[in-house]
Structures are given as C-alpha cells and as structure tokens.
C-alpha positions in Angstrom: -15.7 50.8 -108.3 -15.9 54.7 -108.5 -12.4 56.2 -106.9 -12.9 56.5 -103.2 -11.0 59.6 -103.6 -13.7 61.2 -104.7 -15.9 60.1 -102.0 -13.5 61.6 -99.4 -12.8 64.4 -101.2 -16.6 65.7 -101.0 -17.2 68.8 -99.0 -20.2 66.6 -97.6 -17.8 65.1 -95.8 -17.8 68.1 -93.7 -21.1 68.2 -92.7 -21.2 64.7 -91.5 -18.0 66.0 -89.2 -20.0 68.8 -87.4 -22.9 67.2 -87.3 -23.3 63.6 -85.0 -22.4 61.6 -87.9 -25.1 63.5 -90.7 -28.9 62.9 -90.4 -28.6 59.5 -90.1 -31.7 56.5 -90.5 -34.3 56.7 -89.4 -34.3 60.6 -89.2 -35.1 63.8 -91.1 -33.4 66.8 -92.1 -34.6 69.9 -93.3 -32.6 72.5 -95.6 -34.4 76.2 -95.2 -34.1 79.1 -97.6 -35.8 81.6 -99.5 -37.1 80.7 -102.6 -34.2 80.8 -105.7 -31.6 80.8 -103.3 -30.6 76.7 -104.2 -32.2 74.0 -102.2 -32.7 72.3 -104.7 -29.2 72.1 -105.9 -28.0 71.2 -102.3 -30.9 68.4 -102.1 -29.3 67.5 -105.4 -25.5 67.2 -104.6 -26.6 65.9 -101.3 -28.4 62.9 -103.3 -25.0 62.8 -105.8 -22.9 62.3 -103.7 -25.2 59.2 -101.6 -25.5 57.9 -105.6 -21.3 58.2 -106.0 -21.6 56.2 -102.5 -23.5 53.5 -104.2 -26.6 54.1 -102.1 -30.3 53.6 -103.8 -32.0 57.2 -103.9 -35.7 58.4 -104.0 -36.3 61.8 -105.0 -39.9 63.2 -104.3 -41.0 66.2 -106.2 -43.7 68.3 -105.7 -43.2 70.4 -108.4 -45.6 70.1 -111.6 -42.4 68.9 -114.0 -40.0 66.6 -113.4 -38.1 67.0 -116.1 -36.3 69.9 -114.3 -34.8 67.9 -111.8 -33.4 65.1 -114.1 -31.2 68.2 -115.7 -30.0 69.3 -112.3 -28.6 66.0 -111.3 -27.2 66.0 -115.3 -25.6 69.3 -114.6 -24.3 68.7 -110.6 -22.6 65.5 -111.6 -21.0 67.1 -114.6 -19.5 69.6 -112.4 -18.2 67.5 -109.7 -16.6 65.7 -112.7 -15.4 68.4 -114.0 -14.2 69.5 -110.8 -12.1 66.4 -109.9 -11.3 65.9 -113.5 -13.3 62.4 -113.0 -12.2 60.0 -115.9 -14.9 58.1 -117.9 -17.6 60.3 -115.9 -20.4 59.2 -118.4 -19.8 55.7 -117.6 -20.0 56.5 -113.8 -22.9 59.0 -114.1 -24.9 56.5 -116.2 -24.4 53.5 -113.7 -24.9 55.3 -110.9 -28.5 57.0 -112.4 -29.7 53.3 -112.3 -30.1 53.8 -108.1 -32.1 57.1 -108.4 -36.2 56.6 -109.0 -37.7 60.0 -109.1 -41.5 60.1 -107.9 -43.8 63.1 -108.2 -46.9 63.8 -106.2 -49.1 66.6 -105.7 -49.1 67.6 -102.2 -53.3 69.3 -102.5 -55.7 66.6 -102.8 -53.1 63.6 -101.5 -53.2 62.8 -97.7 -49.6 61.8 -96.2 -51.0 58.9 -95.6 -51.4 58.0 -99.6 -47.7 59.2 -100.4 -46.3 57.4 -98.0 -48.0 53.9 -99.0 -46.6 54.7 -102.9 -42.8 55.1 -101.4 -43.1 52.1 -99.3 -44.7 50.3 -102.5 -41.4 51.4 -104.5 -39.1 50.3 -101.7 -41.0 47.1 -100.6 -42.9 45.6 -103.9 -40.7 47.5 -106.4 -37.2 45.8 -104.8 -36.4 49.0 -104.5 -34.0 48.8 -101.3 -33.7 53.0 -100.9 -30.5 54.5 -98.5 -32.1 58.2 -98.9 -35.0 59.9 -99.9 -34.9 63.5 -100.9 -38.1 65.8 -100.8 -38.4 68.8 -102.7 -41.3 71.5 -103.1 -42.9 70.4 -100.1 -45.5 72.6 -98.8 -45.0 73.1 -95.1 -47.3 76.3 -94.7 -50.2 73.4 -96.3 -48.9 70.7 -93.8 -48.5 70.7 -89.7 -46.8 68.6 -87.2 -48.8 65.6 -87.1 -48.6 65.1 -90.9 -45.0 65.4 -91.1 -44.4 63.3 -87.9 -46.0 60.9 -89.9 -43.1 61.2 -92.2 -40.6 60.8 -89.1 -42.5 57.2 -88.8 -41.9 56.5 -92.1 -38.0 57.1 -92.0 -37.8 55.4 -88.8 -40.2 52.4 -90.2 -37.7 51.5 -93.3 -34.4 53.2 -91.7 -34.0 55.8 -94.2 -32.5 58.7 -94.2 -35.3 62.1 -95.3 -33.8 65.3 -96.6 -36.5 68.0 -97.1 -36.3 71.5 -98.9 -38.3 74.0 -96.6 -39.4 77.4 -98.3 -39.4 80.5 -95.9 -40.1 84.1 -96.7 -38.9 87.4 -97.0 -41.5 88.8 -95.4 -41.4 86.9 -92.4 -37.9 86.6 -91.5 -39.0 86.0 -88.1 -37.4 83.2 -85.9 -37.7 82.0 -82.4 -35.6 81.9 -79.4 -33.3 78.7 -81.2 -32.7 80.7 -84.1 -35.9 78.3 -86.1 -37.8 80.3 -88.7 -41.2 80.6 -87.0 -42.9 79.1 -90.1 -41.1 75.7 -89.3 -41.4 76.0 -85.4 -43.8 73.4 -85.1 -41.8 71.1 -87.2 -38.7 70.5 -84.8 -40.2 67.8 -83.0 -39.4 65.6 -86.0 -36.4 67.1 -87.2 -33.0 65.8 -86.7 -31.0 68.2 -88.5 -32.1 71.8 -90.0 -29.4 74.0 -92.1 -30.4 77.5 -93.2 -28.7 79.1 -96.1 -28.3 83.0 -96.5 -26.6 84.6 -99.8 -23.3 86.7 -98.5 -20.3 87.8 -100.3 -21.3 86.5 -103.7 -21.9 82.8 -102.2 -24.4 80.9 -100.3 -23.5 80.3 -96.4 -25.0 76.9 -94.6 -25.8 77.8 -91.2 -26.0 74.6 -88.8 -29.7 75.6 -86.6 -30.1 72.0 -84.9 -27.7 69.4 -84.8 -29.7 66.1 -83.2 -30.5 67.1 -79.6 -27.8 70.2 -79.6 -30.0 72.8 -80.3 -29.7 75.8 -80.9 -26.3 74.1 -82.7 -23.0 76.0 -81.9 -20.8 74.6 -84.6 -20.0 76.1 -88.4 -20.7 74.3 -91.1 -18.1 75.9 -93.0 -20.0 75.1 -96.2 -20.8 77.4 -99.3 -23.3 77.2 -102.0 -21.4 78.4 -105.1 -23.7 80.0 -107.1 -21.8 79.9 -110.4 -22.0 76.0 -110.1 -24.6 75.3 -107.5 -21.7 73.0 -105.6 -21.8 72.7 -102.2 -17.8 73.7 -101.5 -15.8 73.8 -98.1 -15.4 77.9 -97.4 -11.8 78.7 -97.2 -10.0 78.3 -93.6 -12.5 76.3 -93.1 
C-alpha cells in the first residue's frame, strides 16, 4: 500500500477543502486557461494523484498523439517522487499505471453520442470499473450546451467524476457578470466546479469561479501551477 502520507500530503488536498468536498460523482469540472499555460499538467496531477489513491482512471484525448500524454504522467509522477523523496517510486508508478486507460477520439466527424457509447464500452464490457475520467483538447467553441449536458448524463449515469480542459483566448478575455469566460457561458448549467488559471509572479494562480451552487465562488484556492515542474503546489500562507 502506497504511504498515505503522501496522499495527505498532496496540495489537492486543498482543493477538495475549499470546494464542497471536490467535483464529486456524478459531476463535471472544468479547468480554463489560455492555451500553453498547463491544463494539461493540472488534468494530469489531478489524475496522479486519483491513481496514487488507487482509483481506475480514463483519460480522453483529443489531441492527434497520444504519446504526449503518456510522458507527462511519466514526468508528473517523477516529480512528485522526487518531491517526497518517494522510495521504490518505479514499483509504485508501474502498478499504479495499470488503473489508467487512455482513449483518443477525434472530436469533428464523432457525435457525443458515439464517444460516450466507447467509454461506457471500456467501463461496462471492458471491466473497467473507472473513479475519474479526464478530458483534454476538447473543443468547446465546436460543441454547445446540449452536447456537453449530454456529458453531465453520462457522469451522473456511471457516478463518475469528469475533469475537462477548456481553451479560452487572448483575444476575448471577456467574461460575464460571475466572472465565467463568455466562451464557456453556456456551459455552466452542467458544471459543478470551474477553476481559471492566470500566470503571475513567475507561477500559475488557480482561481476558484464556481464552487457547486456558490457561484460566483468567494473562496481562494490557494493553489500554484509551478512552471518549472508543472506541480500543482499550495502558495505560501496559504
């Protein structure tokens, strides 16, 4: 059994704190940034630290290689190893990579409809009992709200807890009146949790936007992106 120090220990440990427990089954959250900033590597250590937990992980890409993400969860465990001075990490990281099943889709030409039927193939006919699904590169400017409430179903259908990467741009930094970035507006509805990140001061700050029903949210993360590591670290004060 993998130290439950380290479990504690996790900065992610934080967010479930300030939030109503984390995004919980059955419901969706969203991580917003623009692009290069590190979503992935948040979706990532997010979906590490579930794996440390013991939980059964799907990650959905939607990028055109895969083989990308298999070195960021290489590199995000070997610095949270390296970071707790974790003995035998290999042996852990290796047993652990046995829960994660990595699926990649192409979001033009596929309806929700036909994504959603191979996940609940994986989790139903594959024996695949999944904790969390991740999903990165997801379009949202290609989808709307009745495709991605379609996604809310699906969490709530299986009990499984949806992290999604959301791109937003430069050029429309434009939110509403609960702080939202107008290009993911439409998606709230659906949305249980939705953290922005915005570089400052060298690091990457996690800003808390909707917290369940609290919304806008008034708490602090007091989280960090570190972009030397791409960890997700507790800001100090905190």
């Amino acid at each position: 059994m993998i130290d439950q120090e380290l479990i504690s220990r996790s900065p992610l440990r934080i967010l479930e704190k300030s939030t109503c427990g984390g995004v919980g089954k059955g419901n969706i959250g969203i991580i917003a940034a623009r692009k290069g900033v590190g979503k992935t590597a948040c979706l990532v250590h997010i979906a590490t630290d579930q794996l440390i937990q013991g939980k059964n992980i799907i990650h959905v890409s939607f990028a055109a290689n895969t083989a990308n993400i298999v070195s960021w969860y290489d590199n995000i465990f070997k610095e949270i190893a390296n970071r707790y001075k974790v003995g035998g990490a290999m042996d852990i990281y290796d047993r652990i990579t046995k829960n994660r099943v990595i699926m990649n889709f192409k979001q033009d030409g596929l309806t929700i409809c036909r994504i959603l039927s191979s996940l609940k193939s994986m989790i139903r006919d594959g024996d695949f009992a999944t904790d969390v699904v991740v999903v990165d590169g997801y379009d949202f400017s290609k989808s709307n709200a009745g495709e991605f409430a379609e996604f809310k179903a699906f969490a709530e259908e299986l009990q499984v807890e949806l992290w999604f990467s959301a791109t937003t741009h430069r050029d429309a930094p434009e939110k509403d009146d609960k702080g939202v970035p107008l290009a993911l507006s439409a998606f709230m509805a659906s949305t249980a949790i939705l953290i922005l990140m915005a570089p400052r001061d060298g690091y990457v700050h996690l800003q808390l936007v909707k917290d369940h029903d609290i919304f806008p949210s008034p708490a602090s993360l007091h989280l960090k992106l570190d972009p030397q590591v791409m960890l997700i670290a507790e800001e100090s004060g905190a």
